[in-house]
C-alpha positions as CSV (number, residue, x, y, z in Angstrom):
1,X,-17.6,-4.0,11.2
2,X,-18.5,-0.4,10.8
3,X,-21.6,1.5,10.4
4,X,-22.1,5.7,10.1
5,X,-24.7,7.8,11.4
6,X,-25.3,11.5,11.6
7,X,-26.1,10.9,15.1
8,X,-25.7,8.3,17.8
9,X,-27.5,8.5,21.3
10,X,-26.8,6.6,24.2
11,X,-29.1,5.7,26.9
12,X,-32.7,4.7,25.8
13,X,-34.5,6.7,29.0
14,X,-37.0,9.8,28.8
15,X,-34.0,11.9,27.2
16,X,-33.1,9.7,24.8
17,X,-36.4,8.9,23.6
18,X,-37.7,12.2,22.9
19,X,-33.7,13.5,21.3
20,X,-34.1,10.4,18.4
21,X,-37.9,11.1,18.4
22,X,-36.6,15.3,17.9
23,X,-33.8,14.5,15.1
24,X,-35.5,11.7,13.4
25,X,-38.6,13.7,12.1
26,X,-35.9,16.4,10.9
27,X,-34.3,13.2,8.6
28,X,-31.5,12.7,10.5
29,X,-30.1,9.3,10.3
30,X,-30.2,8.1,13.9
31,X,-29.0,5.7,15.9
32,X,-30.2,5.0,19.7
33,X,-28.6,2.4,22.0
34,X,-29.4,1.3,25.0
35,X,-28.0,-1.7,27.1
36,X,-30.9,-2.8,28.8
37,X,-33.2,-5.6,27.9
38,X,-36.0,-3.4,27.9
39,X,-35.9,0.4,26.7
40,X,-36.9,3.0,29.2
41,X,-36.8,1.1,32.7
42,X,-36.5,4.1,34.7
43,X,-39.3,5.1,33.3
44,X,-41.8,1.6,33.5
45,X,-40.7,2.3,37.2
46,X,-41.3,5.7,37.8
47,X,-44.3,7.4,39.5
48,X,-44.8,3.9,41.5
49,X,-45.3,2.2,37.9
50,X,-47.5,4.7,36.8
51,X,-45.1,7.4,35.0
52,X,-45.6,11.2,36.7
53,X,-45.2,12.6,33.3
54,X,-44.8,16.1,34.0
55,X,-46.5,19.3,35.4
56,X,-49.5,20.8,35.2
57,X,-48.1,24.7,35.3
58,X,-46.4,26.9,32.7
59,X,-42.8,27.1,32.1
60,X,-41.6,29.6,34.2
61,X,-42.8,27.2,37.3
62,X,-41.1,24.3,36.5
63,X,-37.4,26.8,35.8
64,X,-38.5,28.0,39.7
65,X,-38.6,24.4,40.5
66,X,-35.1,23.8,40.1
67,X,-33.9,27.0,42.0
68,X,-30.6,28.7,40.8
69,X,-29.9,26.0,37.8
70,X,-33.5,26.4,36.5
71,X,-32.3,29.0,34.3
72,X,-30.4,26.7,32.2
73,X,-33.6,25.2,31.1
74,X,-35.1,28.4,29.5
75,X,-34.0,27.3,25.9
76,X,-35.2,23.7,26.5
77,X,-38.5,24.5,27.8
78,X,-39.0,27.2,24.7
79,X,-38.5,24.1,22.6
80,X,-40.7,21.7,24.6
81,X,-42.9,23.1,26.7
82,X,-45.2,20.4,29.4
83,X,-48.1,21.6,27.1
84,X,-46.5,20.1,24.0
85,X,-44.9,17.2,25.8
86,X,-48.3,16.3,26.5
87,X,-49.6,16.6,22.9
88,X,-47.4,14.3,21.6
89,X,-48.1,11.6,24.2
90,X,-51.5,12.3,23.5
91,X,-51.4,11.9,19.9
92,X,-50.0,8.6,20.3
93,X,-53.4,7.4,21.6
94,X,-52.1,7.5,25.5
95,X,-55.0,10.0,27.4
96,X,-53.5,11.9,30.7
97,X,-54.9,13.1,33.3
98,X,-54.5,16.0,36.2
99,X,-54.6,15.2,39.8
100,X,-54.8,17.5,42.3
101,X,-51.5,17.9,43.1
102,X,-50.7,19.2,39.7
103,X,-49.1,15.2,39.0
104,X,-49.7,14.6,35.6
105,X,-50.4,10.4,34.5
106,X,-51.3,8.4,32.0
107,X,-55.1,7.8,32.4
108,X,-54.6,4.0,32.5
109,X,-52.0,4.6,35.5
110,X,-49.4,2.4,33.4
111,X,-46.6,3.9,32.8
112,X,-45.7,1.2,30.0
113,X,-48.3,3.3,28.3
114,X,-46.2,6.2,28.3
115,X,-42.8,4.6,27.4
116,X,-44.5,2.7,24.2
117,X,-45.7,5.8,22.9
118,X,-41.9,7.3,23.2
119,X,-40.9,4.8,21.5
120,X,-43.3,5.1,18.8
121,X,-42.1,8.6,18.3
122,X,-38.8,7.6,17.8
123,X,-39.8,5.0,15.4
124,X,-42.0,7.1,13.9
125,X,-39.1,9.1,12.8
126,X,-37.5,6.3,10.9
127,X,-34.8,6.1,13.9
128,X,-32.8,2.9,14.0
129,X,-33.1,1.5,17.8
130,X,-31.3,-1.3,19.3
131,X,-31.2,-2.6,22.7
132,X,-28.9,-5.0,24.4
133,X,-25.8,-2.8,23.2
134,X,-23.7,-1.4,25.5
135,X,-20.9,1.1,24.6
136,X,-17.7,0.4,25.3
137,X,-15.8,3.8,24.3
138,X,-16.5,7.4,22.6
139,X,-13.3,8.6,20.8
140,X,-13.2,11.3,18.7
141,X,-11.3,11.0,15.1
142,X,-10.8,13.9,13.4
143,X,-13.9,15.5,13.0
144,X,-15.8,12.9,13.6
145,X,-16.9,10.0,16.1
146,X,-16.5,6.6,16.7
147,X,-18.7,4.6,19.1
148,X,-17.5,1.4,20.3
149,X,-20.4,-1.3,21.2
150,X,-21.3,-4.7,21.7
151,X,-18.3,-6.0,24.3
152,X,-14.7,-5.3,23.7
153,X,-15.7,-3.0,21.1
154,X,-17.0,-5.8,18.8
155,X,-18.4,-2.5,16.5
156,X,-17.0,0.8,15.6
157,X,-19.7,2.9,14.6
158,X,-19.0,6.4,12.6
159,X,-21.2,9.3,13.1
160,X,-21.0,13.2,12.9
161,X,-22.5,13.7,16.7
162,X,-23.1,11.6,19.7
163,X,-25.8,12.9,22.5
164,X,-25.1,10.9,26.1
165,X,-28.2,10.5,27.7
166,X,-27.3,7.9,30.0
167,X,-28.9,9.4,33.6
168,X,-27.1,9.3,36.4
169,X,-26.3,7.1,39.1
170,X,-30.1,6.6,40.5
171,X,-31.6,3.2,40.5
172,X,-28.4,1.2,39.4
173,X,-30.9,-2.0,38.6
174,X,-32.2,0.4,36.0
175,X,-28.6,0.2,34.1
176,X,-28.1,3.9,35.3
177,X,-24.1,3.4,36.7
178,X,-22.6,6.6,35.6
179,X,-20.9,5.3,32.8
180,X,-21.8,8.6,31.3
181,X,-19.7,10.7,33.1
182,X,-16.6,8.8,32.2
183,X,-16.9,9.5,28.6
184,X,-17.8,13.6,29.5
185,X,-13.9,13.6,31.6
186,X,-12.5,11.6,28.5
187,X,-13.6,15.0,26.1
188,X,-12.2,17.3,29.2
189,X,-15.6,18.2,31.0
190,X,-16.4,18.0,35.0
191,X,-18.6,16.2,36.7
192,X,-20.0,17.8,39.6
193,X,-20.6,15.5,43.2
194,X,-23.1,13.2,42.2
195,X,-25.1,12.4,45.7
196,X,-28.5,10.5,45.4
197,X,-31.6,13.0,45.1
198,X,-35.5,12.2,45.7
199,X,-34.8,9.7,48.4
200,X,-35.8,8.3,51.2
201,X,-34.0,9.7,54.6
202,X,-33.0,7.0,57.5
203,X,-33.8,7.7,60.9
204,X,-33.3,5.7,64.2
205,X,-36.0,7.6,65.9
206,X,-37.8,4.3,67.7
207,X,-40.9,6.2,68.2
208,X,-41.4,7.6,64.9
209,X,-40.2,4.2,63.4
210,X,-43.2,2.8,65.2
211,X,-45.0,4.7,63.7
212,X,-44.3,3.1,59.8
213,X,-47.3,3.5,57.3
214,X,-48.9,6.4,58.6
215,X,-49.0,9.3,55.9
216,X,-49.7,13.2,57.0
217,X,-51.0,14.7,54.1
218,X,-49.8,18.1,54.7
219,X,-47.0,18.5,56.8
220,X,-43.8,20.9,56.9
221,X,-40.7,19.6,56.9
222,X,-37.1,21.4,57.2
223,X,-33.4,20.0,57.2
224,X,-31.1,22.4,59.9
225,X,-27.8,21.8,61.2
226,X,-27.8,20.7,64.9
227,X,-27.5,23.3,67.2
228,X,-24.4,23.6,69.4
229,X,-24.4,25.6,72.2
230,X,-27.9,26.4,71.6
231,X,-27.1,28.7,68.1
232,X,-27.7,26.7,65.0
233,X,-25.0,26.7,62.6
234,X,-22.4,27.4,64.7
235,X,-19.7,25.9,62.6
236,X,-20.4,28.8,60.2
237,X,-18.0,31.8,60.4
238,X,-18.8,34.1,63.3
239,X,-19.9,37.9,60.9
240,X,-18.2,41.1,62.4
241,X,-19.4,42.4,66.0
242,X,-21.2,45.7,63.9
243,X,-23.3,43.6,62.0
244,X,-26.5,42.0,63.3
245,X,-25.4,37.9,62.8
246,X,-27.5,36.2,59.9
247,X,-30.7,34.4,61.2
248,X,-30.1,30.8,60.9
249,X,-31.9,29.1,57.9
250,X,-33.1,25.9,57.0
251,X,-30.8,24.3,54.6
252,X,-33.8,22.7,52.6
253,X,-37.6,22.7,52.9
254,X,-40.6,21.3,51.4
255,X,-44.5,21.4,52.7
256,X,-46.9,18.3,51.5
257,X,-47.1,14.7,52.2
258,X,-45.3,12.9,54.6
259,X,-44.8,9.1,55.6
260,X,-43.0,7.3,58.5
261,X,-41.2,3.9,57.8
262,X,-39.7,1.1,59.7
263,X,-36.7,2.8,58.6
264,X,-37.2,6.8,58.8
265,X,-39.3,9.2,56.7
266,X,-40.3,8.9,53.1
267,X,-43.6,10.6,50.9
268,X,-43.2,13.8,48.8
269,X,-41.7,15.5,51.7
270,X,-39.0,13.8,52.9
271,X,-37.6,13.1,49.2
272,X,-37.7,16.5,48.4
273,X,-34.9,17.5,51.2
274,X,-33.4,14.6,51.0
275,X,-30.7,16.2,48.6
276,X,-29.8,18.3,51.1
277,X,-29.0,15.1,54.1
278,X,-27.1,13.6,51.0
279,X,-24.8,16.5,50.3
280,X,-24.4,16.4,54.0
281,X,-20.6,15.1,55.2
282,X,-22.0,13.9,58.6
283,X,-25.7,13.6,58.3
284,X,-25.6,12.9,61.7
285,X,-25.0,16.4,62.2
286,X,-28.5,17.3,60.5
287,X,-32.1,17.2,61.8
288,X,-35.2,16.9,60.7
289,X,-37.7,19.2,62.0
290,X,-41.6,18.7,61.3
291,X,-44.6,21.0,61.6
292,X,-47.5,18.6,61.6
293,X,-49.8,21.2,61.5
294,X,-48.2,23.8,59.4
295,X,-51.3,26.1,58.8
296,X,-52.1,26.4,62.6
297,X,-49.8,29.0,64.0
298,X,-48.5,28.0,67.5
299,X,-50.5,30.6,69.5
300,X,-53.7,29.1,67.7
301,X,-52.3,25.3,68.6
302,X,-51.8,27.0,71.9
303,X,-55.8,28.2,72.6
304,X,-56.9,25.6,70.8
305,X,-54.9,22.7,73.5
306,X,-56.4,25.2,76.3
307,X,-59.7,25.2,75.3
308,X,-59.7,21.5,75.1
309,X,-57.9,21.3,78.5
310,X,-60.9,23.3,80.5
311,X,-63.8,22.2,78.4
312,X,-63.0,17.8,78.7
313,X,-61.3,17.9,82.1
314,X,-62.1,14.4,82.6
315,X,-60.8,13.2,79.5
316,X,-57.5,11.0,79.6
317,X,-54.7,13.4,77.9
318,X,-53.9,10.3,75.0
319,X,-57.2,11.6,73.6
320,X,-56.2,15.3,73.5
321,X,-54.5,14.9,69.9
322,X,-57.0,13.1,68.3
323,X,-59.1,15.3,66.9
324,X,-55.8,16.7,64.8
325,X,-53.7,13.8,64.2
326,X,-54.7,9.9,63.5
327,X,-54.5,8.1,66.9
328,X,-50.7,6.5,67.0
329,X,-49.3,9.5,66.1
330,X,-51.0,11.9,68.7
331,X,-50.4,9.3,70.9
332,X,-46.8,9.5,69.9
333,X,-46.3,13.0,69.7
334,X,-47.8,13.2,73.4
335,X,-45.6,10.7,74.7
336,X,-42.3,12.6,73.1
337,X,-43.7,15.6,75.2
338,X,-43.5,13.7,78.2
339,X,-47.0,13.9,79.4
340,X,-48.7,10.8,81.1
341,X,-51.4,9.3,78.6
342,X,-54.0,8.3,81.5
343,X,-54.1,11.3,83.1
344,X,-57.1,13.4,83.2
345,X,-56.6,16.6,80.8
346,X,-57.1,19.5,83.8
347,X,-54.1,18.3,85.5
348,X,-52.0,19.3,82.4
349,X,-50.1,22.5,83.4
350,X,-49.5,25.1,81.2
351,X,-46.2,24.5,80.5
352,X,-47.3,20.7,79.2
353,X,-49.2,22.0,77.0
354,X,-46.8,24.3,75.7
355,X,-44.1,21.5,74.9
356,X,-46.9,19.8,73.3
357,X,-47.1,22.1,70.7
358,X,-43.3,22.5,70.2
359,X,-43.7,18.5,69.3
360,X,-46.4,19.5,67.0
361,X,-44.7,22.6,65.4
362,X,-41.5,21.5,65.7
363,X,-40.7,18.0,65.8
364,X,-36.7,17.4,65.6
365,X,-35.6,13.9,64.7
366,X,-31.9,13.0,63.9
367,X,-30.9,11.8,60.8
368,X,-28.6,8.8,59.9
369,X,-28.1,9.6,56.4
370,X,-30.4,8.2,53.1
371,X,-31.0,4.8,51.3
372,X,-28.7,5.8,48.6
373,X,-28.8,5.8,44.5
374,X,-30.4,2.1,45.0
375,X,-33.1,3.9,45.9
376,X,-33.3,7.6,44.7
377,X,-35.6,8.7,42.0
378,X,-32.9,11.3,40.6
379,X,-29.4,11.8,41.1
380,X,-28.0,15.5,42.1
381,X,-24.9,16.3,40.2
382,X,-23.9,15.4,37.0
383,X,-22.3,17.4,34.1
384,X,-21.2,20.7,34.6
385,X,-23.9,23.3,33.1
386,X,-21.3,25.9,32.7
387,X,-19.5,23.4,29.7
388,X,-23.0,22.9,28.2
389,X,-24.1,25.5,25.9
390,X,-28.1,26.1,27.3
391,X,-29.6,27.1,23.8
392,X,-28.4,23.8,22.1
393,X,-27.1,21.1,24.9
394,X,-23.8,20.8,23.0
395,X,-21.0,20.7,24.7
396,X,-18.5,23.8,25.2
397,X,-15.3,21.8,24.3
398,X,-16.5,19.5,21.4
399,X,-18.4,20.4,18.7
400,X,-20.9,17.8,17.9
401,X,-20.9,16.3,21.6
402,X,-23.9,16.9,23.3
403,X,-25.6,16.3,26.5
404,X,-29.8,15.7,28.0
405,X,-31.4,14.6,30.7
406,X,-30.3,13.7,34.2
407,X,-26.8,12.9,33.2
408,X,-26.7,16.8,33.8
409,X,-26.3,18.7,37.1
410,X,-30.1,19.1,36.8
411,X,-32.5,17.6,39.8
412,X,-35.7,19.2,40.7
413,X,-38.3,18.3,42.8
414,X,-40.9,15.4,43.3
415,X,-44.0,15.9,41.1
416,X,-43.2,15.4,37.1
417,X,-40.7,18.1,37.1
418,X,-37.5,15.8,36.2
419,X,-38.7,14.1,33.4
420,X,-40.0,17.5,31.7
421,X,-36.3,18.6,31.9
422,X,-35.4,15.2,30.5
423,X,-38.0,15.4,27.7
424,X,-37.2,19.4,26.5
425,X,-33.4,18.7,27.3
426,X,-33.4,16.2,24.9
427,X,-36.0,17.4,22.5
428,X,-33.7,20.6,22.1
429,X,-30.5,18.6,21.3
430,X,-32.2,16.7,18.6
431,X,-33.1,19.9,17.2
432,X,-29.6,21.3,17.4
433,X,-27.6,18.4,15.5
434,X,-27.1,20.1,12.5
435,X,-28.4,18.5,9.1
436,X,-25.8,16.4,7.0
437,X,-24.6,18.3,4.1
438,X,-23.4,16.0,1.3
């Protein structure tokens, strides 16, 4: 059996969704094929079920957001900004709403709200959609495509252009196995490391572990090599004797919410480093270093402990933290500092209090590596940008091959910011497919 398209996309996600909604309304002849069950699981799981949408801040922000490849998005987000992304949710009857944060939801909190009005966009646009349909094999004849679906390529299907948008490797369950990467190697593209993103970190720190379900809402948190002979980074080639050496620097760090598990360290915080602990050959040569109290400069800490020390003398030291800190963890943090709970706070010595607020400013844990694409949010790696043409997502080396979404070397930070890129990645390639001329 064979069937012929203008164009065929694979992967039912965010991407997907918004490239058939995209080339549909131009009167493409679309195809969209997805293997799940359901379309868009990633994103019925996202946001904790409730679907971060995107961003509430202008373009330039979220290209900032993805450091040195954000510039690849410029085109992208020209076509579809959050503003618009936005509109068109909205005008499929879905209301959203700001939080503080900047988070952008759905105002029913159901994310099945937002991937039902995707979907309605695509169909909308008169684009043909079937699930349960896994590809087998993209091949290229002649100037043209053939898709093979449906087990041991039961189907052929012809078509002028075929858009992967398959994600990555996050959240396997979700059907997202990196089959898409195979067929970008077959057409002589590569794939940059793909290492889980947005991910929980593992530590075997007993006392923090102990510590599972308590959440700092504002906290700053910093990946580092270990230091070795007390320098940091000391694997790092040693810069000529004339030139002052480089100060040390953090190899990733984020400020916001942070929460201790049974396991390690999760919330916005942790997830946003946690790219750099997966990149990591030896995690075990990382840290994790925490300010708890990032807007209190240490001398302030410092006069602040003091004062306390001189004005409740009497008062038992395990109380000394509690005005700052919820009770377990100032307990916690005073215990790591090796100071005797019961004792009265004027027999603190000075320097007591001044390892007290090194636990408090900067907290090192070791790291034993991440949970891993079962349970990232994004996948870092992907597609090579260089081989992708920005202003159109087609690919460098086949005309009429294109790329969107996470299946890229694209991962940005916690907040809304990764399905924007999938959503004006996407939009952008259905608007580059040029129109059938017959």
């Amino acid at each position: 059996m064979k069937t012929s398209f203008d164009l065929v996309i694979i992967g039912a996600g965010a991407a997907g969704l918004m490239a058939a909604a995209s080339a549909g309304s131009r009167g493409l002849k679309v195809l969209l094929l997805e293997k799940n069950r359901k379309l868009g699981v990633k994103i019925l799981m996202s946001g904790g079920t409730r679907c971060n949408i995107t961003h509430n801040c202008p373009s330039r922000e979220i290209v900032r957001a993805f450091g040195q490849k954000g510039n690849f998005l410029y085109s992208a987000l020209a076509s579809l900004p959050p503003e618009t992304v936005i509109e068109k949710i909205e005008a499929q009857g879905v209301a959203t709403k700001i939080e503080s944060t900047g988070k952008i939801f759905p105002v029913s909190n159901r994310a099945i709200d937002v991937r039902d009005a995707l979907v309605a966009m695509a169909e909308d646009a008169g684009v043909e959609i079937r699930n349960l349909s896994p590809v087998d094999a993209v091949t290229r004849q002649g100037d043209r495509f053939l898709v093979a679906v449906g087990g041991n390529c039961a189907e052929q299907i012809d078509c002028n252009n075929v858009l992967i948008t398959t994600g990555g490797k996050s959240y396997p369950g979700c059907g997202t196995t990196g089959d898409g990467y195979a067929w970008a190697e077959t057409f002589g593209h590569s794939i940059e490391r793909a290492v889980p993103a947005l991910v929980p970190i593992l530590s075997r720190c007993q006392w923090a572990n102990e510590l599972k379900g308590i959440t700092i809402e504002h906290t700053g948190v910093e990946v580092w090599v270990k230091e070795k002979n007390g320098n940091a980074n000391t694997h790092l080639p040693v810069p000529p004797a004339k030139k002052k050496p480089k100060k040390p620097k953090p190899l990733s760090r984020a400020k916001g919410s942070f929460l201790f598990t049974h396991f390690g360290f999760s919330g916005p915080t942790a997830l946003d480093v946690s790219r750099a602990v997966a990149l990591s050959d030896s995690a075990r040569d990382l840290e994790l270093r925490c300010d708890f109290l990032p807007d209190f400069k240490s001398t302030k800490l410092l006069n602040h402990l003091t004062e306390k020390r001189s004005e409740h003398g009497k008062q038992s030291v395990g109380n000394l933290l509690n005005d700052l800190f919820p009770k377990r963890l100032a307990e916690g943090l005073l215990s790591a500092s090796g100071v005797p709970l019961d004792s009265p706070n004027a027999e603190l010595s000075n320097e007591a209090v001044e390892r007290i607020v090194r636990q408090v400013k900067e907290n090192r844990f070791e790291i034993n590596g991440t949970l891993g694409f079962e349970k990232a949010e994004v996948t870092a790696g992907g597609v090579c940008l260089d081989e992708v043409d920005s202003s159109s997502m087609q690919s460098k080396f086949v005309e009429g091959l294109y790329f969107a979404g996470e299946v890229l070397d694209l991962d940005g930070p916690i907040g809304g910011f990764n399905f924007q890129s999938a959503f004006s990645t996407g939009w952008l390639a259905g608007q580059s497919v040029p129109q059938t001329t017959e």
